[in-house]
Structure formats: structure tokens, C-alpha cells
C-alpha positions in Angstrom: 5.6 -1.6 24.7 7.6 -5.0 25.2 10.5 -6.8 23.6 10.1 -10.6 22.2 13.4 -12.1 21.2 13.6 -13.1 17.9 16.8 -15.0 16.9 18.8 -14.0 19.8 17.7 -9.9 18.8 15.3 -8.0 21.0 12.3 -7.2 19.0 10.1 -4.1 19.9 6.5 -5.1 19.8 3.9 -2.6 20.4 0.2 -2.6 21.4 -2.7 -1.3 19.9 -6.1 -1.6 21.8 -10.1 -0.9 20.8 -12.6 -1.5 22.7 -15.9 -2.7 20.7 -19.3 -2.8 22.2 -20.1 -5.8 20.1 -18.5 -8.2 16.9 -21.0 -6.0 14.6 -18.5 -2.5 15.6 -16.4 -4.4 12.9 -18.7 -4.9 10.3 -20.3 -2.0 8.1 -23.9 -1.3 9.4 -24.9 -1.4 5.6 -23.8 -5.2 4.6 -26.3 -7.2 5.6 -24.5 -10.5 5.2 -22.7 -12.8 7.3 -19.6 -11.9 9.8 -18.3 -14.7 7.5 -18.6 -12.6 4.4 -19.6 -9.0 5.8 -17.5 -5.9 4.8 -15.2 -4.2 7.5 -16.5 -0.9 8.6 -15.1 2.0 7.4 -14.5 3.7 10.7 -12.8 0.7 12.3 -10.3 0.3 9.3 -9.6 4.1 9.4 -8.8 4.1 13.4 -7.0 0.9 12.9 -4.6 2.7 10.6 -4.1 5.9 13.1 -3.4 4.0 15.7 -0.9 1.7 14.4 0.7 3.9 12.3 1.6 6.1 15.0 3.6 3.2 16.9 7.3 2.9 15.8 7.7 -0.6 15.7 6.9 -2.7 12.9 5.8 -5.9 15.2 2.5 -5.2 16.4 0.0 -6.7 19.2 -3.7 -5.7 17.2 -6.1 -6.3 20.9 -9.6 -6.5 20.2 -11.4 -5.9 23.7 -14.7 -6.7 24.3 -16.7 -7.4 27.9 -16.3 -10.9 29.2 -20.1 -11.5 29.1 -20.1 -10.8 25.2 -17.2 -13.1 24.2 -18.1 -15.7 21.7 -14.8 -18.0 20.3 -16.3 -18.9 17.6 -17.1 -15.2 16.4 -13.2 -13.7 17.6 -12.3 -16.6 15.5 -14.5 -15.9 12.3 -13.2 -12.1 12.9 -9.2 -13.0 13.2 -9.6 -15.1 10.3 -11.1 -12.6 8.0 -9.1 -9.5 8.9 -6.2 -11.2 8.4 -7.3 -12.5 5.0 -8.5 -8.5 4.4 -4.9 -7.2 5.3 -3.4 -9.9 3.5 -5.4 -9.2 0.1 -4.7 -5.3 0.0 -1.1 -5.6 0.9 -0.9 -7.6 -2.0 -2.9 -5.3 -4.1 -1.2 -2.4 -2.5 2.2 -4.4 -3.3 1.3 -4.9 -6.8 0.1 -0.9 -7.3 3.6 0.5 -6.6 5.5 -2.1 -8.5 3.2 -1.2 -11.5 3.9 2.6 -10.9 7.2 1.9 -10.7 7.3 -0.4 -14.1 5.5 2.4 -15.5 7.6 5.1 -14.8 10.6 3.0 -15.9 9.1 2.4 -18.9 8.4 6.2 -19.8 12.2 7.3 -18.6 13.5 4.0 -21.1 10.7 5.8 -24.2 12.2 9.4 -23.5 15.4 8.3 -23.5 15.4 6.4 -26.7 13.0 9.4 -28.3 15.7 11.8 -27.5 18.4 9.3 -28.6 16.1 9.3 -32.2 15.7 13.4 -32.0 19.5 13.6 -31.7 20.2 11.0 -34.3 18.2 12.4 -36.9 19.7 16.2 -35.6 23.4 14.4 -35.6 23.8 12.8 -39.2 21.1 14.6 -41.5 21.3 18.2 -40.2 18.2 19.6 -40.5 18.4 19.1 -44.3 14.9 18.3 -45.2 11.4 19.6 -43.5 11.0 16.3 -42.8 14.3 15.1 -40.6 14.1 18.9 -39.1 9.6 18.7 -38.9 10.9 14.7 -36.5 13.6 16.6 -34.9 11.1 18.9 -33.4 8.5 16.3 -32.4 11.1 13.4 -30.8 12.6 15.7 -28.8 9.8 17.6 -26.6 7.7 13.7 -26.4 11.1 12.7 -25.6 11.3 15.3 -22.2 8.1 14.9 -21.4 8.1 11.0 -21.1 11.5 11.2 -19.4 10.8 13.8 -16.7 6.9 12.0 -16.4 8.6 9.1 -15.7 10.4 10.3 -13.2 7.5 11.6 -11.5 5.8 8.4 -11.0 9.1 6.6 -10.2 9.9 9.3 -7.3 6.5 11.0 -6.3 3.6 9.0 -7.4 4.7 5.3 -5.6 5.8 7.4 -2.6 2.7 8.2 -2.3 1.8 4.4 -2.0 4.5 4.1 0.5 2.2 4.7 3.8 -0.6 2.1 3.0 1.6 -0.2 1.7 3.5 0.3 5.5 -0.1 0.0 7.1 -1.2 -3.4 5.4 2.4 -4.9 6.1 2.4 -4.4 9.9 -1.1 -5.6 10.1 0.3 -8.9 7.6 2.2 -9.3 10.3 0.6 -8.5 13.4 -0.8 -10.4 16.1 -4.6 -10.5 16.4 -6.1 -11.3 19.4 -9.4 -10.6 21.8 -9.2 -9.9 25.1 -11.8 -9.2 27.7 -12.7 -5.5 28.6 
């Protein structure tokens, strides 16, 4: 762990280290296109996650360590490049998938609310005086609970659940990538 001042503030900045055998440890074994395109393994994503969501601080050193003989600058840059493109682009998407949860869930609180509003309306000044106000009353009301209480599922539980990726792909945004020899 080490502190970087930032604006006069100490900043804590944690590490994370892997150690790769070769550039392709990166790359899924099944694309067979260039580093330049190639998808990101699976298993290197996945670790990558573990290990820096289990540091505290949000600033993060991402090391990529590979022997000295196998070092190749043009590759470490290709690689840099792209994963931070890759953690860019799904912290966006990731971004975008809450706030849509969210505006969802908003949306379905504001329906039940004004359903209910309509069920007690139609309850309020016709009292249940013909099958049809009394055949509305019974159908506004239950839609009305069920889009309120839905709604606050999604706003409360369901973007939550977002909450941990979304954390992942915005300390990677905002991470230094580097290589280093092993």
C-alpha cells in the first residue's frame, strides 16, 4: 500500500499484481484474432475482480508481471490500451443498467401511485354506485400496489445488485495499468 498526494490530501493507492506466463494469459484461448481485437479471458477478468475488489482503496496500481526476456512494448502497449477501452465500455454500460433500473422503478412507484390516486377517486366521489365504478375500484387498486411496491423493488434491491460491478469497472476506469518485469 502507498499514499500519492492528490491536492494537498494523502491518497491511498493500492496494488494489485499477476503474474502471466505470456501476453496470450490475457486473451481467451478460443478467439483467434488479433491482441488488437482478441477478447479478454474469462479467468483473467474474474481474478482481476477478486483481487481488486478486496483492496479498500478506490486508487489502484493494476501490475501486469511478466519475465524480462518475454517483454515486448509494443504488446504491454496494445494490452494497456485495450483493457482500458474494455473497463471503460462496461462501466459505461454498467452505469447506464442501474440508471435504467432505477428510471424504471421510478416510473412504476409514479403508475401505482397515480392508479391508487384513480381507485380512490372513483371510491371517494361515486361510492360504489354502479358495477362499473365499484368492478374499476377493484382493478386500480391491487395494479396500483403491485406497481408501487414492484417499483420499489427495483429502485432498492434490484440496482443494488448492480452496485458491486459497477464499483469493479470504476476503480479499474481509474486505475493505473502498468507491466513490470517478473
Amino acid at each position: 500500500m502507498e499514499y500519492k498526494k492528490k491536492q494537498g490530501v494523502l491518497e491511498e493507492v493500492s496494488e494489485v499484481r499477476f503474474a502471466i506466463d505470456q501476453y496470450d494469459d490475457i486473451f481467451s484461448d478460443f478467439d483467434p484474432r488479433p491482441d488488437s481485437v482478441r477478447g479478454f479471458s474469462e479467468d483473467f477478468l474474474s481474478e482481476a475482480e477478486r483481487a481488486v475488489m478486496s483492496k479498500n482503496s478506490e486508487k489502484i496500481n493494476f501490475v501486469i508481471m511478466i519475465e524480462k526476456e518475454k517483454r515486448n512494448l509494443k504488446e504491454e502497449t496494445i494490452v494497456k490500451n485495450r483493457l482500458k477501452k474494455y473497463f471503460e465500455k462496461y462501466y459505461e454500460i454498467m452505469k447506464k443498467k442501474k440508471a435504467g433500473i432505477i428510471k424504471k422503478g421510478v416510473y412504476f412507484i409514479l403508475s401505482g401511485i397515480i392508479l391508487m390516486f384513480a381507485a380512490t377517486f372513483l371510491l371517494f366521489n361515486f361510492k360504489q354506485e354502479s358495477l362499473f365504478t365499484s368492478f374499476f375500484t377493484i382493478l386500480l387498486e391491487p395494479g396500483g400496489w403491485f406497481l408501487f411496491w414492484k417499483g420499489l423493488e427495483l429502485v432498492l434491491f434490484e440496482a443494488k445488485e448492480e452496485t458491486p460491478d459497477l464499483q469493479f469497472y470504476e476503480r479499474m476506469v481509474n486505475s493505473n495499468i502498468k507491466f513490470d518485469s517478473a
